[in-house]
Every structure is written in structure tokens, then in C-alpha cells.
C-alpha positions, 0 to 999 in steps of 0.5 A: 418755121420751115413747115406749116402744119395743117389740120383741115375741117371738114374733107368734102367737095371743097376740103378736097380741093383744100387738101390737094393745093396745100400739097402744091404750097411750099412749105405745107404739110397737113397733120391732121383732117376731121371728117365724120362722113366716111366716104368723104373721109376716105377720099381725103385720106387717098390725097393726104395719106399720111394725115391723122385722121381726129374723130372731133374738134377736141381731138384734133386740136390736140394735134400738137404739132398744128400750126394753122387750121382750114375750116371747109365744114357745112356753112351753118357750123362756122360760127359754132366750130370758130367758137370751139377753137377760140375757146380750146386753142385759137390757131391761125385760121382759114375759114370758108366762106359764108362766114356765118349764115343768119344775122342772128351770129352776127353778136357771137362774131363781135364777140369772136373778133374782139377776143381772137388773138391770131390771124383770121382769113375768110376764104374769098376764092375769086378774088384770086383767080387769075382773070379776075386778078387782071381785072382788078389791077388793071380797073382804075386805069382803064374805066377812070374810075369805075361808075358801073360794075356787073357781073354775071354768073351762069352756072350749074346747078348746085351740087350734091352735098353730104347730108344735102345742106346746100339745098335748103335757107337754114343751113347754107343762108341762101343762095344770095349768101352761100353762091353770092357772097364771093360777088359782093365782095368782088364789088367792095373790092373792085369799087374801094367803097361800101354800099348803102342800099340793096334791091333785088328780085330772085326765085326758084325756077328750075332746080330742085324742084322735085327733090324730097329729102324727107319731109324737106323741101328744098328752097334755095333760089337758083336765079336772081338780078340784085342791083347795090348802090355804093357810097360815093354813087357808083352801082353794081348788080348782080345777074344769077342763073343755076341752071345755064352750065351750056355757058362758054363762060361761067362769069363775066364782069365788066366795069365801066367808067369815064375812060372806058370798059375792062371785062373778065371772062372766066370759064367754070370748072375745066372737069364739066367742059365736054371733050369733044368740043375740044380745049376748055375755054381759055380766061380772057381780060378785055380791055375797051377804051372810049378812044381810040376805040379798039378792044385789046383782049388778053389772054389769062391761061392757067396752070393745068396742074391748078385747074386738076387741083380744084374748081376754081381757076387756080386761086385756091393755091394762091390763096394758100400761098399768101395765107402761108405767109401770113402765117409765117409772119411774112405777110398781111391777112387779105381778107379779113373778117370784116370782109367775110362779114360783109360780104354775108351782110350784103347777102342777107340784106339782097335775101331780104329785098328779094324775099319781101320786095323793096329797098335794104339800107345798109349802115354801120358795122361790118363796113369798113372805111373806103381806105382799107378796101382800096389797099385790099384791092391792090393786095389780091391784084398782085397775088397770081 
């Protein structure tokens, strides 16, 4: 196969980004884009000019020339949309994070994985970002082993969305699913364990407050600490906040074990960096031993064609390129369905702790085996 043919679904914020690194992928065409809004269609049709332009699932799975599908819809669609193509014509997938949305999918999405013949891949972006890459190849020697994982996001608020679906719990799952999920699956995969139990205190501070969208009310947090316990005893927790975007760094994490500490500093997107306070900040790797004490920082710079083609750091490219090879047979699908499944149901699980107080235990099904996380772990290490 000399080129993958692509049709992408939904063109928005995140298909654009979508659309614009798949231009930089060797190898990548795509075909065929469905959109229903137009003015977001518009905007994708100026970065893939020559794309046909499908006015449903049904016409677009008619495109006979697709060899893969990108899902970048409204979270709430995803299952749904999955379905519709399992049943029509089941393509090689890249699907958006979050999976699915409420634990009420959680059937439909047996159903799905038990019958779907061809690769599954859920877009967990920050697993390849090039800091956070660093940081997970190097953990295990620097930490010994780690026995506290933390990260930090302070961020900008949410931003506005076709139809305003991230604002509100039924359609984008929570902030703890919609924001969160890309965390929790930073930690399955930084730890190689499965969590058991869940706390968490979140809320609504500051953002949104005052929006109406007609008889709407927006009720997604915008800050939120969640602490989860993992299996073999480690810990790591989450600290949330959407309305920090005055923040040099956007994440930060850190893990710590016997041996000593590795953290990750990753700015947010370079398009929100004022210009006159000159460069955006440069990704960072610092690595603290217990002895001799001494940190040893390193620098992660990225490509600035990559950072002009999205918001996250460049992995949206190196995910496509390995997705790529999954599709060509050249490679292994990363990120699986399970791990978009789990990382859904350790959000739900902190939703739930938040929303009611208490503990959330964790049991069974989506978890996979520590094994196969350990081996995804070394897998999105290697990607930049």
C-alpha cells in the first residue's frame, strides 16, 4: 500500500489538527471529510482542498478508495458513530478520546470489541509528546521504581465548541472524562499497574459561570485533585485547574521512587504564548537522583512545523505516523481499546468520588494484565 486513504469525521478544533498532520505523514492522503457545520467544514476544506466533502456516515463510507477512518466528532457520538461503521463497513480506526462517555456504553462497547475485525486505535495524544516520551523511557531507571506519580495541569479554560458540547456532563462525560482521560492513562502507563480505588474533590469555580445556552447551564468542573491507588501499592494524583492559562508550564509531572525523581514540563499550546514575552517556553526533562544529589535538566524542543500543526506538542504527528504503520500491517496498534476503556473508567470512577464523596473501587474489566501495560509503556517511549 503506497498510500493510506483517509476519511476523517468531524472537522472541528481537533479534526483540524487531525487533518493538518496527516498532511505531514508520508504516505497519507485524505479522501473524503464529513462535517455538518459549515463554517468548520469550510476550514477544513482550506487545509484538504482536494478532499470530498460526504453529507453522512453513509455516504462517506461509500468512498471506496478509504483505507482508515479518524473519528474527531462530539465525544457523546463516539460510540454510536463506532457502531454505524462496524455495521456498514469496519475500516482500520483512530478514534478520539473519550471512548465513550457514561458507563451505560459500557455493553455496547463488549459488543463492539468482540465482533470488530480491524485495528482499533483510541487517540491518547500525550503519550507522545516529546517531553512526556523522555519521561517515560527514562522512569524506571531514574525513580527504581516509581512509588508516587503526580501530575499537574494548569490550563485554560475550555474552549468554545460547535453547538457548546463541552460545557456540559451528558455530552462530554465530565471534565474528569473529557479533560482527564489523557492522565489516567499516563499513569496505567507510567506505573505498568492497574488501579483499585479512586478519591477525588472537584467543583465549578470560575469558569462558565455565567454562560446560558438557553435553558442550559453549564456543569462541568474546572478544578479538581483525584488521588488513585494502584495495585502493587504505588499512588498517583491528579491536580486540575482551567483557569491557570498565566502558567509558564501547562503540565507537569513528576514521579518518584527509591532511586530518586524525573519530571516533565510541557508548555500549553505555543499559538496562546504572548509574543512579547518573547520565545515559548522550551519542554523540559529533569532528572533528580538521591545520590550524588544534582538535577540534570534536558531540554525537549519540538519541531515548529509540529507545534504550527496543532496543540499538543507534536504527538498528533507521531501518533499518525505509528497509527500509519499500523494500518499498513507495519506495526502494532498502541493504544488500544482497552486503554481508551480504561482510562473512561477511571474518570467515571473520580466523577463519581467527587460528585458524591467517598472512595470508588475498581475491579475487573476494562484492566488489563500489569504485562501488557508494561509493553505499551516501552512502545510510546520509543515514538519521537
Amino acid at each position: 500500500m503506497d498510500t493510506v486513504n483517509y476519511g476523517v469525521i468531524g472537522t472541528g478544533m481537533m479534526g483540524q489538527e487531525h487533518l493538518r498532520n496527516l498532511a505531514l505523514v508520508p504516505g497519507a492522503r485524505v479522501a473524503a471529510i464529513l462535517e455538518p457545520d459549515a463554517e468548520q467544514r469550510a476550514r477544513a476544506l482550506a487545509i484538504v482542498p482536494a478532499a470530498q466533502v460526504c453529507e453522512g456516515l453513509a455516504e462517506l463510507l461509500a468512498v471506496e478508495e478509504l483505507d482508515a477512518l479518524v473519528i474527531a466528532s462530539p465525544n457523546h457520538l463516539h460510540v454510536s458513530q463506532l457502531e454505524d461503521i462496524a455495521a456498514r463497513r469496519p475500516l482500520p480506526l483512530l478514534v478520539e478520546k473519550p471512548l465513550y462517555t457514561c458507563a451505560a456504553d459500557v455493553p455496547r462497547l463488549l459488543a463492539f470489541e468482540a465482533a470488530y475485525p480491524a485495528p482499533v486505535w483510541v487517540a491518547m495524544e500525550y503519550r507522545y509528546m516529546p517531553p512526556i516520551a523522555t519521561f517515560l523511557e527514562a522512569l524506571e531507571h531514574a525513580t527504581g521504581g516509581a512509588k508516587m506519580l503526580t501530575v499537574r495541569e494548569h490550563r485554560f479554560p475550555f474552549l468554545d465548541k460547535v453547538g457548546n458540547w463541552n460545557r456540559f456532563n451528558r455530552t462530554s462525560g465530565g471534565t474528569l472524562v473529557e479533560k482527564c482521560c489523557h492522565f489516567f492513562d499516563l499513569m496505567r502507563l507510567a506505573l505498568a499497574d492497574e488501579p483499585v480505588r479512586v478519591m477525588a474533590s472537584a467543583g465549578q469555580a470560575v469558569n462558565h459561570l455565567d454562560e446560558r445556552y438557553g435553558e442550559r447551564v453549564p456543569d462541568v468542573w474546572d478544578n479538581a485533585y483525584v488521588i488513585v491507588e494502584f495495585a502493587r501499592g504505588a499512588r498517583a494524583m491528579l491536580e486540575l485547574c482551567m483557569f491557570a492559562e498565566g502558567s509558564r508550564y501547562q503540565e507537569e509531572l513528576s514521579a518518584v521512587g527509591p532511586a530518586g525523581k524525573i519530571e516533565a514540563l510541557v508548555p500549553g499550546p505555543s499559538r496562546f504564548w504572548p509574543s512579547h514575552l518573547g520565545p515559548a517556553p522550551v519542554p523540559r526533562v529533569i532528572v533528580s537522583p538521591r545520590e550524588p544529589k544534582g538535577p540534570q535538566v534536558v531540554e525537549s524542543p519540538v519541531d515548529a512545523t509540529l507545534l504550527e500543526a496543532g496543540d499538543h506538542n507534536g504527538s498528533t504527528f507521531y501518533q499518525h505516523v505509528r497509527f500509519n504503520a499500523a494500518v499498513r500491517g507495519e506495526g502494532p496498534v498502541e493504544v488500544s481499546l482497552r486503554d481508551g476503556w480504561a482510562a473512561v473508567a477511571i474518570g467515571l470512577a473520580a466523577q463519581e468520588a467527587a460528585g458524591r464523596g467517598g472512595v470508588v473501587s475498581l475491579t475487573g474489566a476494562p484492566f488489563a494484565p500489569a504485562p501488557a501495560v508494561a509493553g505499551a509503556r516501552a512502545a510510546a517511549a520509543a515514538a519521537p
